[in-house]
LOVEXVO-288800 format. One record per residue (C-alpha): x, y, z. Coordinates in steps of 0.001 Angstrom, whole numbers. Layout:
<nodes>
NODE         X         Y         Z
NODE         X         Y         Z
...
</nodes>
This chain:
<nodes>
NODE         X         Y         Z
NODE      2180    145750     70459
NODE     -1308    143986     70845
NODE     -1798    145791     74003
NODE      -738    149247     72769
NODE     -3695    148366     69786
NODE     -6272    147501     72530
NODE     -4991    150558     74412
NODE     -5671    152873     71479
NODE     -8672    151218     70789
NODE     -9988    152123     74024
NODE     -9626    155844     73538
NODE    -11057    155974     70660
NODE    -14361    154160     71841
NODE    -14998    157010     73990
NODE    -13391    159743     71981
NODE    -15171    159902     68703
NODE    -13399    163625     67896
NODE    -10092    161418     68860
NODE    -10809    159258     66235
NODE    -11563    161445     63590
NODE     -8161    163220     63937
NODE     -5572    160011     64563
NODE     -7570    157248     63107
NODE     -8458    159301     59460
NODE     -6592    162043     59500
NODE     -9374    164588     59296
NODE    -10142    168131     61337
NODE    -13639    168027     61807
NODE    -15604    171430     62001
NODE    -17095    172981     65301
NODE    -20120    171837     63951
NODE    -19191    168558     63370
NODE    -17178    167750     66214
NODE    -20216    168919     68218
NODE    -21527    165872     66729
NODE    -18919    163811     67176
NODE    -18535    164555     70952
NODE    -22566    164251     71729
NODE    -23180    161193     69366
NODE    -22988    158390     71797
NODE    -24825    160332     74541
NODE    -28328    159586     73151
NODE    -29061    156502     71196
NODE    -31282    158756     68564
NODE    -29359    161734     66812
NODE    -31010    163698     64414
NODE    -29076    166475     62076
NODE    -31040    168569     60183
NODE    -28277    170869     57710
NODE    -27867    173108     55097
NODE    -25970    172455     52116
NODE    -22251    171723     51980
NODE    -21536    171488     55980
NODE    -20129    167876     55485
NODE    -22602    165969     56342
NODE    -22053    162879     54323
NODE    -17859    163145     55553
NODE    -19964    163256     59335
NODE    -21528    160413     58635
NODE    -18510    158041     57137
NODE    -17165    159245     60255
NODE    -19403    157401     62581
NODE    -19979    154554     60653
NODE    -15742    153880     60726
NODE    -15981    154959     64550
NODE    -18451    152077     64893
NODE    -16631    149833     62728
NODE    -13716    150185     64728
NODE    -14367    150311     68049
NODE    -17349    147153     68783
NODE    -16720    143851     67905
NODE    -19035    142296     65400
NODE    -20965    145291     64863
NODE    -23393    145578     62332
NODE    -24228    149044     59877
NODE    -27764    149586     58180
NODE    -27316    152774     55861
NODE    -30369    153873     53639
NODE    -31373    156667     51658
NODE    -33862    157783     49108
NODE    -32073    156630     46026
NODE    -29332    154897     44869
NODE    -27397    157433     43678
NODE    -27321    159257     46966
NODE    -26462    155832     49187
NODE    -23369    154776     46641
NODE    -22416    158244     44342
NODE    -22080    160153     47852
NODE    -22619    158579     51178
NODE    -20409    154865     49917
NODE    -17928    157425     47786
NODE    -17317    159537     50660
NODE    -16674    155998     53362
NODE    -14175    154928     50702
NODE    -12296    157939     50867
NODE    -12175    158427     54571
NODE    -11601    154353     54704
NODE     -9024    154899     52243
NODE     -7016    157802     54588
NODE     -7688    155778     57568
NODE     -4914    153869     59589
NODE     -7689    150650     59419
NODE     -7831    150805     55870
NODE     -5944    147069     55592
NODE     -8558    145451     58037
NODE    -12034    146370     56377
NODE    -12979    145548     52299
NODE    -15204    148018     50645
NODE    -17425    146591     47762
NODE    -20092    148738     46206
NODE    -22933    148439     48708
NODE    -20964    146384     51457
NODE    -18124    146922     53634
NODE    -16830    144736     56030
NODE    -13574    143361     58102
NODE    -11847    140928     56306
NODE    -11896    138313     58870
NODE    -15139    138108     59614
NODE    -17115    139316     56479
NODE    -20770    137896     57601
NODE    -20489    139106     61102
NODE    -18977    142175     61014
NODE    -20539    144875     58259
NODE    -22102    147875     57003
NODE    -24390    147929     54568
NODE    -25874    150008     51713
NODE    -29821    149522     51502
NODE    -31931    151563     48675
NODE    -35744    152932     50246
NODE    -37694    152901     46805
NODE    -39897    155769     46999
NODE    -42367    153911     44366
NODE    -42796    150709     46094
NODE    -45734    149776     48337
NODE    -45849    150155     51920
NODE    -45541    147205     52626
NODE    -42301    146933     50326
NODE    -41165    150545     51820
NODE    -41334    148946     55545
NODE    -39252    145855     54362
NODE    -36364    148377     53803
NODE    -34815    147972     57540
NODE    -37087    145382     58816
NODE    -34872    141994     60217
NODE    -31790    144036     61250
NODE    -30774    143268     64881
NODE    -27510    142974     67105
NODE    -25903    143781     69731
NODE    -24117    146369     68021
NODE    -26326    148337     65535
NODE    -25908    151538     64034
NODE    -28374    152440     61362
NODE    -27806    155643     59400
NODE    -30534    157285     57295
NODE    -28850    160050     54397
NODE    -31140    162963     53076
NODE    -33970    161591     55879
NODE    -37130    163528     54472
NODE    -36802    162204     51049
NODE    -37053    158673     52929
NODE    -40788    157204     52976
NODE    -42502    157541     56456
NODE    -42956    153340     56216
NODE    -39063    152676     55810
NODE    -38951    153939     59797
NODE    -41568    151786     61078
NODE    -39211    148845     62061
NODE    -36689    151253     62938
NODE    -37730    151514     66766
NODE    -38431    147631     66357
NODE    -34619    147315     65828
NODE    -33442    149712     69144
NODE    -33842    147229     71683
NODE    -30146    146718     72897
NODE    -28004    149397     74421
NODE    -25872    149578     71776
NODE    -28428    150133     68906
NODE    -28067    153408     67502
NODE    -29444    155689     64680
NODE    -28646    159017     62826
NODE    -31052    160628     60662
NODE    -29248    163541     58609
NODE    -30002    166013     55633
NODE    -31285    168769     54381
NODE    -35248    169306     55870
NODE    -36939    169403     52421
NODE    -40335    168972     53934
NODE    -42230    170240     57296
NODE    -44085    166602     58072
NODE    -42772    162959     58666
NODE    -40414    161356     60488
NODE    -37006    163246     59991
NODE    -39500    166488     60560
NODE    -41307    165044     64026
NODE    -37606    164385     65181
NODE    -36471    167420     65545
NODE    -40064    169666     65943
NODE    -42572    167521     67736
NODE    -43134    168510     71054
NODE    -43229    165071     72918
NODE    -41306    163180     70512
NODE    -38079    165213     69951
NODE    -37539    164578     73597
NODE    -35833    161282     72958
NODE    -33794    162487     69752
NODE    -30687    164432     70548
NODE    -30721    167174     67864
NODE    -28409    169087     66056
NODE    -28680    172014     63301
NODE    -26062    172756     61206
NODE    -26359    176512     59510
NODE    -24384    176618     55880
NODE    -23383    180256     57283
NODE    -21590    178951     60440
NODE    -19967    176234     58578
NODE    -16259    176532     57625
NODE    -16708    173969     54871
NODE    -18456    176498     52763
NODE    -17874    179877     51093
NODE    -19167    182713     51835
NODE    -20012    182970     47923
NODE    -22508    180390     48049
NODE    -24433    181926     50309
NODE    -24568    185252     49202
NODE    -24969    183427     45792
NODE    -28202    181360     47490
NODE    -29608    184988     48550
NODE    -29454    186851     45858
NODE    -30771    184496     43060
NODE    -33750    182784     45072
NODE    -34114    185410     48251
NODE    -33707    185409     52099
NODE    -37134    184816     52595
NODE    -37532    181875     50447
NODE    -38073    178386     51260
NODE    -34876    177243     48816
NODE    -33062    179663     51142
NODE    -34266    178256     54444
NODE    -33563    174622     53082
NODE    -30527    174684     51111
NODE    -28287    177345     53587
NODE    -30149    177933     56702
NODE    -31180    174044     56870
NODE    -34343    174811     58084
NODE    -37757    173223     57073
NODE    -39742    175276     54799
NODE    -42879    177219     56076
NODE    -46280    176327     55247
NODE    -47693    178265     52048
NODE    -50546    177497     50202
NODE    -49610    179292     46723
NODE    -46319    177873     46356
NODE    -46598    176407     43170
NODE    -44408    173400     42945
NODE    -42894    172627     46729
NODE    -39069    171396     47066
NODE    -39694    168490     47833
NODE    -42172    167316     45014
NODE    -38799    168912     42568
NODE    -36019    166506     44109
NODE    -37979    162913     44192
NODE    -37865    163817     39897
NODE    -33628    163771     40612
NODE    -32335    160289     39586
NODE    -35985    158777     38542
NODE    -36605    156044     37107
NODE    -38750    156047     34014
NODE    -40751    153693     31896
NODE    -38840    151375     29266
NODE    -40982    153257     26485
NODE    -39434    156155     26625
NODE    -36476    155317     25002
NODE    -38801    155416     21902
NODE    -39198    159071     22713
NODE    -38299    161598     19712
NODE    -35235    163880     21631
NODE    -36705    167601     20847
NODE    -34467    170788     22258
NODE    -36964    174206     24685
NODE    -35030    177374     24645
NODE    -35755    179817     26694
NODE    -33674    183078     25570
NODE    -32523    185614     28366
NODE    -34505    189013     27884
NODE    -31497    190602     30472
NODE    -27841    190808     30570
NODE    -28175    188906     34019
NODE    -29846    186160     32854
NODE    -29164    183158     31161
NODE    -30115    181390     28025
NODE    -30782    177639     28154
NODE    -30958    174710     25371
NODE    -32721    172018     27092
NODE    -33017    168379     25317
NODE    -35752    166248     26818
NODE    -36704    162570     25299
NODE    -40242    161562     26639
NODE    -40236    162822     30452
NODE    -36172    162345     30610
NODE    -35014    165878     30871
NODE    -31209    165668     29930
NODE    -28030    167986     30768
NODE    -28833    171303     29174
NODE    -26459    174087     28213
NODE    -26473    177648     29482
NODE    -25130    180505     27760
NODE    -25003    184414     28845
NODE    -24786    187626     27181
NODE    -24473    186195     23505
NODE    -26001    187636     20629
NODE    -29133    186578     18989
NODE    -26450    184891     15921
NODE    -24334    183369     17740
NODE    -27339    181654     20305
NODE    -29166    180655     17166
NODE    -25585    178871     16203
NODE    -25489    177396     19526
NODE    -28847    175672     19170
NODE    -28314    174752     16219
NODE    -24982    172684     16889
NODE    -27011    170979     19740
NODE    -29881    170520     17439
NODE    -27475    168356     15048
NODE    -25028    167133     18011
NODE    -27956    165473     19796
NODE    -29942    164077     16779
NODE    -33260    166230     17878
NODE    -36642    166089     15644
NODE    -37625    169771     16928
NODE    -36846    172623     18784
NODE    -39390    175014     20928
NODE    -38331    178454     21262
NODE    -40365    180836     23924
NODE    -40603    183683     21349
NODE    -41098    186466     23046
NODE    -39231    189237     23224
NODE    -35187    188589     21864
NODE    -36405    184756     21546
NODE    -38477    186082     18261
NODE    -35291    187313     16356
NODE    -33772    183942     17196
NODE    -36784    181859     15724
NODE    -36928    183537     12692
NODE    -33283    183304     12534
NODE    -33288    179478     12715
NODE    -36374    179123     10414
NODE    -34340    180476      7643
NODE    -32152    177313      8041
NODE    -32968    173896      5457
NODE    -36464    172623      6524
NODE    -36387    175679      9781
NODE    -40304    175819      9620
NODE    -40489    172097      9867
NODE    -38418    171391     12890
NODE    -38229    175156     14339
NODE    -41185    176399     16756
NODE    -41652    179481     18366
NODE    -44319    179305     20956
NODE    -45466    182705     22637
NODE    -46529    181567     26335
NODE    -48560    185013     27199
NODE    -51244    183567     24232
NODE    -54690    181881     25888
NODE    -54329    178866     27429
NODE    -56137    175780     26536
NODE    -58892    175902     28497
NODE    -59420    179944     29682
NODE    -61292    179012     32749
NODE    -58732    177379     34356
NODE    -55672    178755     33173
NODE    -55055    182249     32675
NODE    -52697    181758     30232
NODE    -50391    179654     28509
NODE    -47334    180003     30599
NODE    -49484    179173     33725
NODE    -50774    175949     32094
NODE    -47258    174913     31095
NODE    -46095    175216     34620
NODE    -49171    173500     36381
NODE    -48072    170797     33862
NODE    -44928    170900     35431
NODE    -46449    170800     39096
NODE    -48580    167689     38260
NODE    -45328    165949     37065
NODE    -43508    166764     40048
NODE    -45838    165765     42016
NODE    -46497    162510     40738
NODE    -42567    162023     39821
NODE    -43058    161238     36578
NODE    -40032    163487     35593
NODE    -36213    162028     35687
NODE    -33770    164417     36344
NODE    -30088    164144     35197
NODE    -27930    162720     38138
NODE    -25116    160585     36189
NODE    -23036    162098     37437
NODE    -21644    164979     40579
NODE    -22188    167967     38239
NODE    -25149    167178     36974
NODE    -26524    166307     40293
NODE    -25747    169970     40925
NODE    -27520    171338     38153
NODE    -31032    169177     38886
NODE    -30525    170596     41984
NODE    -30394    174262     40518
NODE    -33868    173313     38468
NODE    -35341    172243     41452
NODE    -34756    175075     43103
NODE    -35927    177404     40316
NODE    -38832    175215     40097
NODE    -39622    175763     44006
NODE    -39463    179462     43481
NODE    -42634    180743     41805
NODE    -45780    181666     43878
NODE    -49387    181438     41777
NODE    -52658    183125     42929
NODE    -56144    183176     41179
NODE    -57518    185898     38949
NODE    -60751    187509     39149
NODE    -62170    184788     36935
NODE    -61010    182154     38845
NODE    -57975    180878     36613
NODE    -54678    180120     37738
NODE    -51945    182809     37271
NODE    -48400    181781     38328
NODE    -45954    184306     38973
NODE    -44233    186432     36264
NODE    -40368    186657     35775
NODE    -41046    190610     36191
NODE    -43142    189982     39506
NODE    -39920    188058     40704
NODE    -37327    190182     39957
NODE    -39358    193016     41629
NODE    -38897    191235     45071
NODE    -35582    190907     44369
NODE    -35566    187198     43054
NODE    -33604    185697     39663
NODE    -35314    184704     36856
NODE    -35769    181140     36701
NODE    -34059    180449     33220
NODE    -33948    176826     33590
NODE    -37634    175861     35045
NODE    -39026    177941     31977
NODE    -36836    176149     29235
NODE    -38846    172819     30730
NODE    -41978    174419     30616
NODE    -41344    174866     27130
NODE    -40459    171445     26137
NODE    -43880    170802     28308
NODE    -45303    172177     25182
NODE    -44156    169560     23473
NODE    -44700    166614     25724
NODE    -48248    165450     24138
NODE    -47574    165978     20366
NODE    -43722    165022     20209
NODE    -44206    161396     19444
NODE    -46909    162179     16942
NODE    -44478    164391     15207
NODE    -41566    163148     15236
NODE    -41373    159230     16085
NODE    -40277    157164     13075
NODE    -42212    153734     12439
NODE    -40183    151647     14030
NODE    -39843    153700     16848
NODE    -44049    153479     16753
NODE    -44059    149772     16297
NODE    -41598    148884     19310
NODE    -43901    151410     21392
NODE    -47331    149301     19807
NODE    -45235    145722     20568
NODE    -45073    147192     24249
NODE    -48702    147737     24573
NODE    -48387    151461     25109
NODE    -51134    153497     23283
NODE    -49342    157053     22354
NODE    -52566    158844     21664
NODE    -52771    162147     24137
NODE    -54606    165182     23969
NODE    -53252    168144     22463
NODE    -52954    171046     24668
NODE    -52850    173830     21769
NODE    -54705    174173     18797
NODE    -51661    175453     16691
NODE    -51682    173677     13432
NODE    -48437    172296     13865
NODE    -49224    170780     17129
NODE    -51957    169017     15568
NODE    -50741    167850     12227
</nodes>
C-alpha cells in the first residue's frame, strides 16, 4: 500500500492537471489547466484575469499541489486585506481541502493550515499586507520566509503595496522557491504591472492572461451585462472582463483603483459616534435605479435599490429605512421626480426637520473651482478615495459584490474644465449618450457627501458629543453650503 501512495505521489509531482482531477475532484478550465501544466516550468508565474475565471479555486489548487507533493514545504499567501486572504482565498482552500482525498492529513485553522504530523514544519500560511502601514512595516509582510520548499502566493497583486515585494526575490534563492502573483490588473504601475509589461523584467515571469469571455466559469450575461452598463471602451470593462490594465487618462475622475482600497477599510474609533443619515438618489428613467444609501461618519453601509416604483411607494420605502435604521436625516437629490418625493416626505411628523432636498445643478461653494454643486460633491468623493478614508461594506460575499458595483460606477465618470477654469464632471445625460448607465449608486454617495461636514453638528446627541470630546477629536468642519439648514 505504502508504495502504491509513493507511486501516486510521484505522478502527481509532475502532473499538476493530474492532481487537480484525482486528488480534488475538480475539472479545471482550458485556462486554468494551462496554468496548471506551465506552473512549475518557471519559478515566477504571473496571472493577470478578469473577473470570475477561478482564480482563487487556481490558486487553492497549487497551494494543495505543493502541500502534497514536497516534504516539509512551506506556503506564504498575502493579499491586500483580510477579507480577501480568509473570506475568499482561505474559504475557497477549505473547500477544495475539504473534497480532496488528503483532507485527513492536513488541519485548516483560520489563517494556518498544516499536516497534522508535523504542524511547525510543514504549512501554509495566511499573512495580511496593510496598505496603511509604513514601508518599513509593508516590507516586513514576507520578509524571514525561507526553505527549501517555498511557494509564496500573492491574491489581487496590484492592490498589494510595491514594499511587501521587496524581500520577495530575497526569499527565491533555492530551486524550489516559487511565487504566483494573480488578480485582476486594477492599476498600470508596480510590481504585479512590471511583471507582466516591462520589457526586461517580464522575461523571467512566465505569464498568463485569463479573458472573462474565454472562460467557461462565467456567463455570457455578465459580460454583456459589464458592456452595456459601463461600455467596451471603458477601463471597468478592460479590468473587470477583459483583465487588462487600464489605459492612461488624465480626466478620469476617480481611477479603479483609488475606489477598491475604500472596500473593507478600516476607519477611526470615532466614528461610531457618527449620526446614521440616509442620500437618495431617485431614478429619472425606467432603466435606472433608485437607491437609499445609509452612511454613519465615512462608513457607507448596504444600501437598497429599487426600480420602476412610483414616487408613493419610494417615499414609503425611505421612510421604513429611515425608521428601520434609526437615521437623524435624509438627503434627497431633488431634481427632477426626486422633488415630488421630498415634498412627499416633508409632509410626514417633523418632514422639514429631518427631510432635505438638495438640488446638485445649484453653484457650488466656491464658483472658481467648481462649476457646480454636483462636481464639488464628486471631487469630494475623489479626495476620499484617494486618501481611503471611505469603508466600504464587505461583511459579507454579497455585499462585497455590491462595493464592487460602486466602485465601478465611481470609476466611470470623465471631468474636463470649463471656460472659466472650474471643474465639470460628467453628466448622467453625457453618459448615457455614449452609451454608458447611469451611475445610480456613486450619486446617492455624493449626496450623503453633502452631508458629511454638518451631520454631526445636526444630529449628534450630547453624549454622543462628549465620548467624541473624551477622544480628543475636535468635530468642527467647514460647511460646504450656505443653506440655512446646513448651518444651523
Amino acid at each position: 500500500m505504502q508504495v502504491e501512495i509513493v507511486k501516486k505521489l510521484k505522478e502527481w509531482y509532475f502532473n499538476p492537471v493530474l492532481f487537480v482531477r484525482e486528488c480534488i475532484g475538480a475539472e479545471p478550465t482550458s485556462q486554468q489547466e494551462e496554468a496548471l501544466g506551465n506552473f512549475y516550468k518557471q519559478d515566477r508565474n504571473s496571472i493577470r484575469s478578469g473577473h470570475g475565471t477561478g482564480k482563487d479555486a487556481f490558486a487553492s489548487w497549487i497551494i494543495l499541489h505543493f502541500m502534497c507533493t514536497r516534504s516539509y514545504p512551506k506556503v506564504v499567501c498575502t493579499a491586500p486585506t483580510n477579507r480577501q486572504l480568509q473570506d475568499i482565498l482561505w474559504s475557497e482552500l477549505a473547500k477544495w481541502l475539504r473534497k480532496s482525498k488528503i483532507a485527513d492529513e492536513f488541519v485548516i485553522q483560520r489563517d494556518k493550515l498544516f499536516h497534522k504530523d508535523a504542524a511547525k514544519e510543514w504549512w501554509a500560511r495566511a499573512v495580511s499586507a496593510s496598505v496603511k502601514a509604513t514601508k518599513e512595516e509593508q516590507a516586513e509582510t514576507l520578509a524571514g520566509f525561507h526553505a527549501e520548499h517555498l511557494l509564496i502566493v500573492v491574491d489581487e497583486a496590484s492592490g498589494v503595496p510595491d514594499p511587501v515585494f521587496i524581500p520577495l526575490e530575497g526569499a527565491m534563492t533555492q530551486k524550489d522557491n516559487r511565487v504566483l502573483l494573480i488578480g485582476n490588473m486594477t492599476k498600470n504601475q508596480g510590481y504585479f504591472y512590471d511583471s507582466q509589461f516591462h520589457k526586461s523584467i517580464n522575461i523571467r515571469w512566465n505569464k498568463l492572461h485569463w479573458d472573462s469571455r474565454k472562460s467557461t466559469n462565467v456567463k455570457e450575461d455578465f459580460v454583456v451585462y459589464m458592456k452595456e452598463k459601463y461600455g467596451e471602451d471603458s477601463n471597468v470593462f478592460r479590468i473587470r472582463v477583459i483583465g487588462d490594465p487600464p489605459l492612461d487618462s488624465e480626466n478620469t475622475l476617480i481611477p479603479l483603483a483609488w475606489a477598491i482600497s475604500c472596500v473593507d477599510n478600516e476607519i477611526p474609533e470615532f466614528a461610531d459616534d457618527e449620526p446614521l443619515y440616509l442620500g437618495v438618489d431617485v431614478a429619472r428613467y425606467g432603466e435606472d435605479a433608485s437607491i437609499i444609501m445609509p452612511r454613519r461618519g465615512d462608513i457607507i453601509l448596504p444600501w437598497k435599490t429599487f426600480r420602476k416604483m412610483n414616487t408613493i411607494d419610494l417615499g414609503g420605502n425611505i421612510f421604513q429605512t429611515f425608521e428601520d435604521t434609526n437615521a437623524k436625516g435624509i438627503a434627497i437629490d431633488e431634481i427632477g421626480v426626486g422633488a415630488g418625493v421630498t415634498d412627499w416626505l416633508q409632509k410626514k411628523p417633523n418632514g422639514y426637520k429631518f427631510v432635505h432636498g438638495v438640488s446638485t445643478s445649484t453653484s457650488s461653494s466656491d464658483r472658481k473651482r467648481w462649476h457646480i454643486l454636483r462636481d464639488e460633491l464628486w471631487w469630494m468623493m475623489r479626495e476620499k478615495c484617494m486618501k481611503q478614508q471611505y469603508s466600504f461594506p464587505s461583511k459579507t460575499p454579497q455585499e462585497v459584490e455590491m462595493s464592487n458595483e460602486l466602485c465601478n460606477e465611481l470609476s466611470m465618470p470623465s471631468y474636463e474644465f470649463d471656460s472659466e477654469g472650474a471643474i465639470s464632471v460628467e453628466s448622467k445625460k453625457h453618459a448615457k449618450s455614449r452609451g454608458i448607465a447611469s451611475p445610480n449608486i456613486a450619486d446617492a454617495l455624493s449626496i450623503t457627501e453633502y452631508f458629511n461636514n454638518t451631520a454631526y453638528t445636526l444630529w449628534a446627541t450630547k453624549s454622543e458629543k462628549k465620548r467624541r470630546e473624551r477622544k480628543g477629536f475636535n468635530s468642527e468642519t467647514p460647511n460646504i453650503n450656505r443653506d440655512s439648514w446646513m448651518t444651523c
